[in-house]
C-alpha positions in Angstrom: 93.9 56.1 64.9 90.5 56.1 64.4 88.4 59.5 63.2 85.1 59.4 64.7 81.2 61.2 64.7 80.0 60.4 67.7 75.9 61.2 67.9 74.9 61.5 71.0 71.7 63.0 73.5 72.7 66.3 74.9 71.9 64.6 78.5 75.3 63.5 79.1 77.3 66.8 79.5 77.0 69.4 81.9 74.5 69.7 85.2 72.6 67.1 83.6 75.6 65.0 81.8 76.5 64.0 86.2 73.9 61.4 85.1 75.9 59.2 83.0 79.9 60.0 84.1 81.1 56.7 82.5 80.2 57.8 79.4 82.2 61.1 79.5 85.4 58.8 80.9 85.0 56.9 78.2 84.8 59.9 75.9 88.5 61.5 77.2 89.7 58.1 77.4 89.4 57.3 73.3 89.9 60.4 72.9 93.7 60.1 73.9 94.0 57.9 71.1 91.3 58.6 68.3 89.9 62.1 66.7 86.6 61.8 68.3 84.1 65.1 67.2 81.1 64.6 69.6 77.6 66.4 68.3 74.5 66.4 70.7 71.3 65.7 69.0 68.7 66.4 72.0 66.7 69.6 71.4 68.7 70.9 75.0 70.7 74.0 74.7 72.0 76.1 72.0 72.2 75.3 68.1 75.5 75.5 66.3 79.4 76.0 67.3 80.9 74.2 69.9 81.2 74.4 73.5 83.4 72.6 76.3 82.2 70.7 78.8 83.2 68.1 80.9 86.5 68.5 79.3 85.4 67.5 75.8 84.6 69.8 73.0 81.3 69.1 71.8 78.9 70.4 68.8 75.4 71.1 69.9 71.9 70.8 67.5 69.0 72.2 69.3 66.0 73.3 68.0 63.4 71.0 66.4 64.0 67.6 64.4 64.1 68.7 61.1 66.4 72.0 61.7 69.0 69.8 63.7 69.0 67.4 61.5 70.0 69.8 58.4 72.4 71.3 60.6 74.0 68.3 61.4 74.3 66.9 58.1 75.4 70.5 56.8 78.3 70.6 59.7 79.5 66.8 58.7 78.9 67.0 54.7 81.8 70.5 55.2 84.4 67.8 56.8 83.5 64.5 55.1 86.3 63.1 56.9 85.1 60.7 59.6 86.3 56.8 59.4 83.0 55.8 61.3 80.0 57.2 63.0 79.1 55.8 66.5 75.6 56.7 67.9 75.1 56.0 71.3 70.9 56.1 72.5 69.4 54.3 69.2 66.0 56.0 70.0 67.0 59.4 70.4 69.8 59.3 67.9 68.7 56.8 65.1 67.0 59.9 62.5 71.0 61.0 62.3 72.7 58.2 62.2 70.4 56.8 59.3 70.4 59.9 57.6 74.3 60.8 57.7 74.7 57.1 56.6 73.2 57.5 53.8 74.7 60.6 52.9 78.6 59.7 53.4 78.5 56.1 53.5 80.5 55.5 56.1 80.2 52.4 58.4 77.5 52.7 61.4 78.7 51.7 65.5 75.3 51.6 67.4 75.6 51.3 71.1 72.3 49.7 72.9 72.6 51.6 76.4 69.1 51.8 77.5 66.1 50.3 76.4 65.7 49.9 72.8 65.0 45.9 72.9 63.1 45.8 75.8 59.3 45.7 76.0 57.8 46.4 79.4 54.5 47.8 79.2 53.0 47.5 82.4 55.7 50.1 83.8 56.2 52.0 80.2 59.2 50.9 79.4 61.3 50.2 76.2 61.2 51.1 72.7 60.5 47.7 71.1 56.9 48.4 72.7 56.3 51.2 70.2 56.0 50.5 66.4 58.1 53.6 65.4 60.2 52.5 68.4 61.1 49.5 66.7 61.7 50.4 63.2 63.8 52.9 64.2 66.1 50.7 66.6 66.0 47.7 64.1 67.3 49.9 61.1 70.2 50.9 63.3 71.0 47.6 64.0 70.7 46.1 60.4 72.9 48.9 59.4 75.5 48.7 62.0 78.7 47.0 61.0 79.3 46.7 64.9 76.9 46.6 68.2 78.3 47.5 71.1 76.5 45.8 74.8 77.2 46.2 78.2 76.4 43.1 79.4 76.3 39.0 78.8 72.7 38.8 79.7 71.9 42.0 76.7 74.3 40.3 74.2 72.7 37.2 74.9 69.4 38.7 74.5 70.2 40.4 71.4 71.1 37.4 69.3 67.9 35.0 70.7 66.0 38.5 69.2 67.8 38.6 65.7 70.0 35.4 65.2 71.7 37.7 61.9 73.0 40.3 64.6 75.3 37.9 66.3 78.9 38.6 64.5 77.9 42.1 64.9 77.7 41.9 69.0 80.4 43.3 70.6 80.6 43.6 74.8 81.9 46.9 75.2 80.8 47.9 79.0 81.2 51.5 80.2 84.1 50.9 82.7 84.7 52.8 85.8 88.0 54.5 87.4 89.7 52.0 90.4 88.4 53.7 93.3 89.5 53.6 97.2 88.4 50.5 98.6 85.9 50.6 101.8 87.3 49.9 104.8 84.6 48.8 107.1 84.1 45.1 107.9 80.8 43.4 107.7 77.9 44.5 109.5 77.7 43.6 113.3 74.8 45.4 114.5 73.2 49.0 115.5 71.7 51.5 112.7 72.2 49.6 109.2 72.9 52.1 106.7 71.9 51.1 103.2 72.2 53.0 100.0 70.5 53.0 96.2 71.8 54.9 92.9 68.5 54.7 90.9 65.8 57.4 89.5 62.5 57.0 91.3 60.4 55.9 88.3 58.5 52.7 87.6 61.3 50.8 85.6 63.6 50.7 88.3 60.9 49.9 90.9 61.1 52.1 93.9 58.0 50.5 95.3 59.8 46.6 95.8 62.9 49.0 97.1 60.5 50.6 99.9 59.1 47.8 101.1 62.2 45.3 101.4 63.5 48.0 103.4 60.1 48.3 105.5 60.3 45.2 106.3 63.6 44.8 107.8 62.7 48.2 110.0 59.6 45.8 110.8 61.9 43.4 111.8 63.5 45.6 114.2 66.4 46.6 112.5 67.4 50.2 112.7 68.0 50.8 108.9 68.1 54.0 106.8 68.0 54.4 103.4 69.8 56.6 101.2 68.8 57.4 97.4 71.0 59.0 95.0 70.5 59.9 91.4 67.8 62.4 89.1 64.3 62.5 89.9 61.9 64.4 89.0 59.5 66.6 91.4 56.0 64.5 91.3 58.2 61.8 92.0 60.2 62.8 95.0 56.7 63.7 96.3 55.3 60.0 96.0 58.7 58.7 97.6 58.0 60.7 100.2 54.1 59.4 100.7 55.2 56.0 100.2 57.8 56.1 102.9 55.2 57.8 105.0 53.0 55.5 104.7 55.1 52.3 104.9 56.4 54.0 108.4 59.6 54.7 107.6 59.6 58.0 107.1 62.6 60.2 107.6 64.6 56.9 107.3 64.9 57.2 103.3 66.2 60.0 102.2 66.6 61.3 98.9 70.2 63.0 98.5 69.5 63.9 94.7 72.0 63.9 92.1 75.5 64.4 92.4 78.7 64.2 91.2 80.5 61.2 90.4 83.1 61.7 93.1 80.6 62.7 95.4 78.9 59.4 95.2 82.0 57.7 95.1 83.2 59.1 98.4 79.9 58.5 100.0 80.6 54.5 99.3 82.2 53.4 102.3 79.8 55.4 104.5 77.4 52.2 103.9 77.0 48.6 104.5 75.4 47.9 101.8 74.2 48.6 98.0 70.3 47.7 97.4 69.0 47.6 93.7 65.8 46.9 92.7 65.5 47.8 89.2 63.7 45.9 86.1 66.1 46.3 84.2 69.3 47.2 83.3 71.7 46.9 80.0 74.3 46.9 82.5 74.6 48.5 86.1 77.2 51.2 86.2 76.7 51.3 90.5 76.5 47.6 90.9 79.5 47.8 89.3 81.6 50.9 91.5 80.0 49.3 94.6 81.9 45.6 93.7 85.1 47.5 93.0 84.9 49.2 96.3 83.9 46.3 98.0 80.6 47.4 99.2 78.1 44.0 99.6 75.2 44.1 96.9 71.8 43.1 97.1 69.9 43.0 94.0 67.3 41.6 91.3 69.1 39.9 88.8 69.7 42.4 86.3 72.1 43.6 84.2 76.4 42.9 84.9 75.1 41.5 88.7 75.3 37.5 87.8 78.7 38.1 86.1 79.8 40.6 88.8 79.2 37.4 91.2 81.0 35.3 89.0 84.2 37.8 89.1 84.0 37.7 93.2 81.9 40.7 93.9 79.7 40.3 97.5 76.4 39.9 95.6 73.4 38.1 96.9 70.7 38.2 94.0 66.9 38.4 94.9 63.6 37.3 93.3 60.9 40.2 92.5 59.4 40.2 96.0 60.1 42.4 98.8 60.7 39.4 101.4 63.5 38.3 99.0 65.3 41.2 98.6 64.8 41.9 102.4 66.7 38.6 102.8 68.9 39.0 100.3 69.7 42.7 102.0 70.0 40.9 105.5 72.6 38.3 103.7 74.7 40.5 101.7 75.5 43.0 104.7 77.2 39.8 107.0 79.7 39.3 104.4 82.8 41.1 103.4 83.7 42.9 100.6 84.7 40.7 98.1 87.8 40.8 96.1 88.3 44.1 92.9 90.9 42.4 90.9 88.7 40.5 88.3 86.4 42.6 88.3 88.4 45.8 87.7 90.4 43.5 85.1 86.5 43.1 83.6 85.1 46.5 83.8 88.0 48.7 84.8 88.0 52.0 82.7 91.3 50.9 80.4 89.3 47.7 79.8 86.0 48.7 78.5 88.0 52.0 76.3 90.1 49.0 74.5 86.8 46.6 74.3 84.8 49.9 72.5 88.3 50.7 70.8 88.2 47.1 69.1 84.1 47.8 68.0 85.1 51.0 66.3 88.4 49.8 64.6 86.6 47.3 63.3 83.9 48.8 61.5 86.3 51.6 60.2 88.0 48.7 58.8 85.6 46.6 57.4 86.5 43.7 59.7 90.0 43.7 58.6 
């Protein structure tokens, strides 16, 4: 058994924490097994004691930088106990980590979730485009004894970057539950009901998602869209001008967010999962659509090149809107492909042992 500090943004509990379920599994999964003492470090919330959420007990630091910081360090220096810290967020949680590492020398898990090694400026995207952004995220991951990735593609990625990280990689994806497999055959004809799980904001490209679907209902298909996930206000009003003005208009509908078995009810309701994103570190809802069996079309991001690999319906599309329009047309004439492998690959018991291994590891010394 493993006794771990898990550092962590206050985002992923509560009426927020529905963003990011598969973290919170993962969370109750390990800690079935391991001592696992989970402190938020997002100015959110109250400072000091605990709370339970989510069915986790968890140890919140609000206020500014500086105060949760000397709180935190304060609450972990009065139980020096931990076998390993595990920070999960580099950007938001890399002032900690470095700091309590320093303090109690213990070994350092880092978990690249979002983007910390990506650079996209013309959408503002990634902390590898910011100097601070950088040092920050490259400390973390000089001083890890393990990294954790959710993909082949980021893994990959991460040792073209920094050749010296590679025995350090570990791919550890966020798994998700078996769920209850769609029923429906292929598509055959009449209203063509698609669905997205993405915010509306430039990294995940609602514009190419718009159009791809305009230009089916230009093609004279009757097609509805439906978008689940957070957005933000300013942003639900330009979806709604954009789909106005592309003539679609109460055919994409925004169904905000939700929870996780909410969203995995609502599967089977459609014939087909569209994602248009930048970028991913890994794809949680490419990854529930494969295991239900819903056909995906998508850029080629994240898990979706290995979730074809496994068997997944998945027809992968250039950065055009004609593409993905194709790629939507092609995906929803095929059946659901088969959840074995890929369940086997990403199935909640899998990815807990896969993170399991990173964190035994470290508290080891690679033993």
């Amino acid at each position: 058994m493993a006794r771990v500090l898990v550092l962590t943004p206050s985002f992923i509990t509560a009426a927020s924490g529905a963003q990011v379920p598969a973290v919170v599994d993962l969370f109750r999964a390990l800690s079935e097994r391991h001592e696992l003492e989970i402190h938020l470090v997002s100015p959110e919330g109250q400072r000091g004691g605990r709370i339970e959420q989510e069915g986790l007990v968890l140890y919140p630091h609000g206020s500014g930088r500086g105060e949760r910081l000397a709180h935190l360090l304060a609450s972990a220096l009065s139980r020096s106990r931990f076998d390993v810290f595990w920070a999960l967020w580099l950007r938001r949680t890399a002032p900690y980590a470095l700091a309590l590492q320093a303090s109690l020398q213990k070994p350092l898990v880092a978990s690249v979730i979002g983007g910390e090694v990506s650079d996209l400026p013309e959408v503002g995207y990634g902390e590898a485009g910011t100097q601070l952004g950088r040092r920050l995220v490259e400390a973390m991951l000089r001083r890890s004894a393990r990294i954790t990735v959710g993909s082949p593609w980021l893994a990959e990625a991460l040792r073209r970057r920094t050749p010296a990280l590679g025995p350090k990689i570990v791919e550890a994806p966020f798994g998700v539950p078996s769920l209850l497999r769609r029923s429906d055959g292929p598509w055959s004809g009449g209203p063509l009901r698609l669905v997205a799980v993405t915010r509306v904001e430039p990294v995940k490209d609602p514009d190419l998602l718009l159009e791809a679907v305009a230009q089916l209902h230009r093609q004279g298909l009757d097609v509805s869209l439906e978008i689940y996930g957070y957005t933000q206000n300013n942003d639900l009003t330009w979806l709604a001008e954009k789909s106005q003005n592309l003539g679609l208009g109460e055919r994409v509908r925004h169904a905000g967010l939700v929870r996780p078995e909410v969203l995995r009810a609502a599967y089977p309701r459609y014939h087909a999962l569209v994602h248009s994103s930048r970028h991913e570190s890994q794809g949680l809802a490419l990854i529930e659509a494969a295991v239900v069996g819903l056909p995906i079309a998508t850029t080629k991001v994240g898990v979706a090149p290995e979730l074809l690999e496994l068997g997944a319906t998945v027809e992968l599309a250039d950065r055009d809107p004609a593409s993905l329009a194709a790629a939507i047309r092609a995906a929803v004439i095929r059946p659901g492909g088969e959840a074995t492998r890929i369940l086997d690959r990403y199935g909640l018991p899998a990815a807990t042992r896969q993170f399991e291994r990173a964190l035994e590891e470290a508290a080891c010394g690679s033993c």
